[in-house]
N, C-alpha and C positions, 0 to 999 in steps of 0.2 A: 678158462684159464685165469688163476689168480692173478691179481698184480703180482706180486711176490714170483712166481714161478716165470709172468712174464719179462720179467727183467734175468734171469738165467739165460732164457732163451735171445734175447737181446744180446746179454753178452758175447753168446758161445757165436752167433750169427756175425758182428763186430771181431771179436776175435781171430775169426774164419777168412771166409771169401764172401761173407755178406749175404742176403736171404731175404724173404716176406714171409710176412707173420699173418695167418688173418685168424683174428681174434672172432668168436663170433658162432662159427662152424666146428658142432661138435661131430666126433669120429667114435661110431662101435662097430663091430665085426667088421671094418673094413668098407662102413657106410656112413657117407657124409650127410648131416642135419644141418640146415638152418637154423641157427639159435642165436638170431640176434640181440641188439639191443633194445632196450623200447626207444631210446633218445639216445640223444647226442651228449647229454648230460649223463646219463647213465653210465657210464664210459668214462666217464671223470679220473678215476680213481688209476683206468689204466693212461691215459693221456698225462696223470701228474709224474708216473713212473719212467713215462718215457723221455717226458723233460728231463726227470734228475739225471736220466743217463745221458743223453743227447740234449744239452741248453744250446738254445736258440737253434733247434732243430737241426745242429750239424749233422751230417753223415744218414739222416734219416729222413722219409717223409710218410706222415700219416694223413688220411681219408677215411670217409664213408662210405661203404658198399649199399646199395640200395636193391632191393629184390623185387621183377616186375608181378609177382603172385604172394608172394610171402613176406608175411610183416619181419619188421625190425631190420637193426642196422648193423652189420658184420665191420669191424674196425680194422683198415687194411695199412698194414705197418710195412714199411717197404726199409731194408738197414742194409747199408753201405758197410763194406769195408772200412778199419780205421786204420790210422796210420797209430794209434797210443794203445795201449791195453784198456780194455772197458770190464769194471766190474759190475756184478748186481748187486739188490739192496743189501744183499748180507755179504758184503765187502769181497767176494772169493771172486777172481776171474774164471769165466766157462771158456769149452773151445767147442764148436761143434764137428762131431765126429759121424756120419749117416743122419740115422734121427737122435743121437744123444748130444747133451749139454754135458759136457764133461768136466767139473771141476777141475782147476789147474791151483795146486796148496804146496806141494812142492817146490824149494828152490830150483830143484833142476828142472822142473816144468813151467816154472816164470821164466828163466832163462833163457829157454827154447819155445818160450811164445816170444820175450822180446825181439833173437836172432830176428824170428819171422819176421816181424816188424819192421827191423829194421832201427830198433831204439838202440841197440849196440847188435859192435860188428865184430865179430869172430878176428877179423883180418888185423885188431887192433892185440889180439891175444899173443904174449911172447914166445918163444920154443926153446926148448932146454937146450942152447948153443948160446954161443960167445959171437959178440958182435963180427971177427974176423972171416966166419962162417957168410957172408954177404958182401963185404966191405973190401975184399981180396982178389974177385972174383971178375974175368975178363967183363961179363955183362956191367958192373957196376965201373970200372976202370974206362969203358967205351962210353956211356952213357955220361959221367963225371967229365969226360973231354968234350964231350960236345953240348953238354946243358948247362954244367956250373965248372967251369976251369978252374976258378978261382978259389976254393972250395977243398978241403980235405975229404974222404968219402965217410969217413969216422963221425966228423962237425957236421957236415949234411943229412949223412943216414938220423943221427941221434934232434937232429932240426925238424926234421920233417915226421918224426915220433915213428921213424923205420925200425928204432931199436931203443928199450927203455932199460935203464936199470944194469947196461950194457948185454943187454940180450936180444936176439933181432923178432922182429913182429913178423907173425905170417903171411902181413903183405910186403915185409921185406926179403922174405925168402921167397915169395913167387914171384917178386920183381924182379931180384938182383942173385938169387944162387944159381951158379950151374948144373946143381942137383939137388932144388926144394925139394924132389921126393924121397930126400933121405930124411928128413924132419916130418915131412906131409907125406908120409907111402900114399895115399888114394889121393894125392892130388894130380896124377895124369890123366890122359884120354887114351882109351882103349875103344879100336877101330876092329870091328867084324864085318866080312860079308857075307851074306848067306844067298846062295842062290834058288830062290823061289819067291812066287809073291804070296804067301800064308800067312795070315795074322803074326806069326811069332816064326824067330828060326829055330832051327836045332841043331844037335848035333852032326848029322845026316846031312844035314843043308849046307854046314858051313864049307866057306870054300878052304880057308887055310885057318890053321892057327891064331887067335885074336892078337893084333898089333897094337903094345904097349908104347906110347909115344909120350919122352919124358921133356922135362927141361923147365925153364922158366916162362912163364906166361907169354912172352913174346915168341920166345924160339918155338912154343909147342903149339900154338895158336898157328903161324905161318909152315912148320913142317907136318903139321894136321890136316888144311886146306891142299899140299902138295900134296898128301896122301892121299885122301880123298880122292881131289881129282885124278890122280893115275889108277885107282881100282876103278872107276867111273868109265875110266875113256875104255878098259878094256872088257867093259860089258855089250855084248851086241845086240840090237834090237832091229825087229824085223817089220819097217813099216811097206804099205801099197807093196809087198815082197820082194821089197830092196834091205839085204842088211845095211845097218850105220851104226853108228858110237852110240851110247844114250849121251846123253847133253844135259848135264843142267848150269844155271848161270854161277858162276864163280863168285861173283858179290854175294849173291844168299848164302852160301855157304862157309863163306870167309864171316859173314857177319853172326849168321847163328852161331858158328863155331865161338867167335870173337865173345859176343854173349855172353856162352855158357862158362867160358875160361873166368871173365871178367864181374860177374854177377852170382855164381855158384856161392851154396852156404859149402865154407869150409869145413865148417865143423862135423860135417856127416861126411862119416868115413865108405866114401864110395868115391867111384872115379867119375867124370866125366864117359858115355856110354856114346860111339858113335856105328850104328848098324845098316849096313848098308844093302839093298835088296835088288831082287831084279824093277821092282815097281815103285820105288820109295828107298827115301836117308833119312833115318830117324836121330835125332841126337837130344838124349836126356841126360838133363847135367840137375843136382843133387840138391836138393832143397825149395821149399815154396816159395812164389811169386810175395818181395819183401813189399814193407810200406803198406802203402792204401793201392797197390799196382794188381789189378783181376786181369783174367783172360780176354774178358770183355774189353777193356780202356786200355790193354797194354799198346795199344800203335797210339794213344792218345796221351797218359802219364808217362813221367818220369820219375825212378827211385833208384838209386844207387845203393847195393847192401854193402858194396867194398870201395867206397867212396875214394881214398889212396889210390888203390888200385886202377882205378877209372880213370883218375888224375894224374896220375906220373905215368903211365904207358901211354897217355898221350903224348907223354914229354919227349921219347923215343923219337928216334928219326924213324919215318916210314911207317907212323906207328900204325895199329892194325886196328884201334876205335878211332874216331873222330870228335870223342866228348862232348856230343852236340845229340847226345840221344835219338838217334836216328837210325839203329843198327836195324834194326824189325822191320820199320820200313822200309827201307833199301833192301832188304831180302823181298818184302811183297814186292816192291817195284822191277826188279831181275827178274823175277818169274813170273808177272805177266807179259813181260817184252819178249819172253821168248814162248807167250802163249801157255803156258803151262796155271794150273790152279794155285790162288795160295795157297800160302803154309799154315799149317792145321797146328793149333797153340793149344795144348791141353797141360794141366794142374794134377799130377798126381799125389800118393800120397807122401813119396818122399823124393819129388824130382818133380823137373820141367820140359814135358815131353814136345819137341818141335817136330812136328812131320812137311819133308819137301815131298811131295806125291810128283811123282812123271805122268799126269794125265793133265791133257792138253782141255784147254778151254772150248766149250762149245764156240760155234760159229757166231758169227755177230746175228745172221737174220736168223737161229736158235733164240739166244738172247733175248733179242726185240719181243720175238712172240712170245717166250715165257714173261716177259715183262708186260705184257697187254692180256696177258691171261688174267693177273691178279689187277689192273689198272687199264681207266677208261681208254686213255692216250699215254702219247709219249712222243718228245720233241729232240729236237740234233743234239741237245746239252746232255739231258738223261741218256740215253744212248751213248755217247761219249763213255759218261762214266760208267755204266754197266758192261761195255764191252771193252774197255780199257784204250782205246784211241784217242789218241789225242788231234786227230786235223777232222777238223769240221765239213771239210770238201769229200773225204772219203765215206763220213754217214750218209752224206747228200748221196751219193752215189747207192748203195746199198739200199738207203727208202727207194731210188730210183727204180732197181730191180725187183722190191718187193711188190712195189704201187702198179707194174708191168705183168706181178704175176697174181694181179690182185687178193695179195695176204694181208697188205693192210691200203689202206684210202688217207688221202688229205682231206684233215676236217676243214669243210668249207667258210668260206667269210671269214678267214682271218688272215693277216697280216702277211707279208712273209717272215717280218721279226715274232711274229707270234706261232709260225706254223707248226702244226702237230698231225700227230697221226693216228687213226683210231684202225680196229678189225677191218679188213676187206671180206670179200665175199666171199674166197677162198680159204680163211683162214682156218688153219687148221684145228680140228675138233678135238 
């Protein structure tokens, strides 16, 4: 690969959800070659190109591949997600699409790389109404008594850049109207259930008619959670051949939902998608993970694409985020309390798919032995966190029973603050 070619591929990688490059290993019919470097020096030429994109090596790390039969050095470029748009030498931003580097030359395709990014936000965009259309409205009337009394809703909205030019912004129509979906038609959430557990529903499957549920970000966020839970409770499930409710935690659900209300690219005219199954709640809401934020680090960054919106629905009484970036986590944290899997975070190509699965977490002494499959030991702390307990007295208990059914042993000579536990002689094959 050229320098030149590889800085395209840099970009479209940067642009994207990030990637590794290995330079080095060439591909015919479908068959990878070793074709390294002679040196390290040799490599120069693409090492200087990846400076000019990446100084001081942000967002990027590169190495050398070393082969224990085969000469030469394979250059292993590993590219982070960026939070800015990255070009290559010949000025054009790429995005990568499968295996293509896609040229982005278009106004409207800079546009709709920045949204992604998160360098401007849709929610800052004005709607062909009159400030009155926000400002009149019981939501804004309630919220104005109890956050800024002092205040006209007119001086405030146009303060806080709700409404420019006296026209109101799309995060002031989904803050403050009683009916943003007359400006935003696909800014609701529409609720299906289908009853089967099949990859996809159908027609066939569905149980009623799909539920359009409208209003302002707060009101549709907490009558979405109410809906939900009442198609939920009256699904039945048939465990040890006792029917019961299905169950799932209400915080994950309030928070994914909360999320997808609060985070969605407006700009794509689709609604918020919530499907509900006999085995799984699927809810995909419109647009790619913004910022430097992957599927990978989303329980670990933070990026706000409708930053307003984030920020003044906390100002609500009872509001339904907690501004403290924590919604994702608090949904994992609900569903392993009640023993069930996490939630499965996939990137599509025009939405953010969240799956709550209703399958229950193996057993803790499952757990442990799967954990000693792939590692020599494992001690009260590891255990903890792989099987999601938190009191230290109740692992003790469970090695207890294991060390009785000899699946695993106490590695001897050590401590008891050091103790661990390796394969017993039972353990299973």
């Amino acid at each position: 690969m050229q320098p030149s070619k590889l800085t395209k591929t840099i970009s479209a990688l940067a642009n994207a959800d990030g990637g590794d490059i290995f330079v080095g290993i060439s591909e015919s019919k479908n068959r990878l070659t070793w074709d390294g470097f002679d040196n390290e020096e040799a490599a120069n030429a693409h090492s200087q190109v990846i400076e000019q994109t990446f100084p001081l090596g942000a967002n990027s790390r590169v190495s050398f591949l070393h082969h224990q039969k085969l000469s030469g050095l394979v250059l292993f470029i590993e590219i982070e997600k960026t939070p800015d748009i990255r070009k290559a030498s010949d000025g054009i931003a790429y995005l990568r699409r499968g295996a293509q580097s896609l040229p982005q030359t278009t106004n409207e395709q800079i546009l709709r790389l920045s949204l992604n990014k998160g360098i401007h936000s849709y929610e800052d965009h004005s709607v062909n109404n009159n400030i009155e259309f926000i400002s009149n409205f019981e939501a804004t009337r309630a919220f104005m008594s109890d956050v800024v009394p002092f205040s006209t809703a007119e001086d405030w909205l146009r303060k806080q850049k709700l409404a420019v030019d006296g026209k109101p912004t799309v995060a002031g129509v989904m803050l403050f109207s009683d009916e943003p979906q007359i400006e935003l038609p696909k800014g609701a959430i529409k609720v299906y259930r289908y009853k089967t557990n099949d990859a996809s529903g159908t027609r066939d499957t569905l149980a009623f008619d799909p539920l359009s549920i409208e209003g302002n970000a707060y009101s549709m966020i907490y009558k979405s959670v109410d809906t939900i839970r009442s198609i939920i409770e009256s699904i039945p499930i048939a465990e040890a051949g006792v029917l019961s409710k299905l169950e799932y935690p209400t915080e994950a659900i309030h928070e994914i939902i909360t999320n997808a209300v609060i985070h969605r690219d407006y700009i794509i005219n689709d609604d918020i998608h919530v499907r509900i199954f006999d085995n799984r709640i699927e809810v995909q809401s419109p647009g790619t993970l913004a910022g430097h934020v992957t599927t990978k680090n989303i329980l670990d960054e933070r990026f706000a694409r409708n930053p307003k919106i984030v920020r003044l629905l906390n100002k609500f009484k009872n509001p339904p985020n907690k501004d403290v970036g924590e919604g994702l986590n608090t949904a994992f944290e609900a569903m392993r309390k009640l023993k069930l899997k996490d939630p499965i975070v996939e990137q599509k190509d025009n939405g953010l798919l969240v799956l709550l699965r209703h399958e229950k977490l193996a057993a803790p002494q499952q757990l442990i032995i799967d954990f000693l499959r792939s590692n020599e030991e494992i001690n009260n702390r590891i255990a903890r966190e792989i099987c999601f307990i938190g009191s230290e007295n109740k692992v003790k208990l469970i090695f207890k029973d294991m060390i009785k059914s000899d699946v695993i042993e106490r590695i001897p000579n050590r401590s008891q603050s050091k103790a661990a536990y390796r394969k017993g002689a039972s353990f299973p094959t």
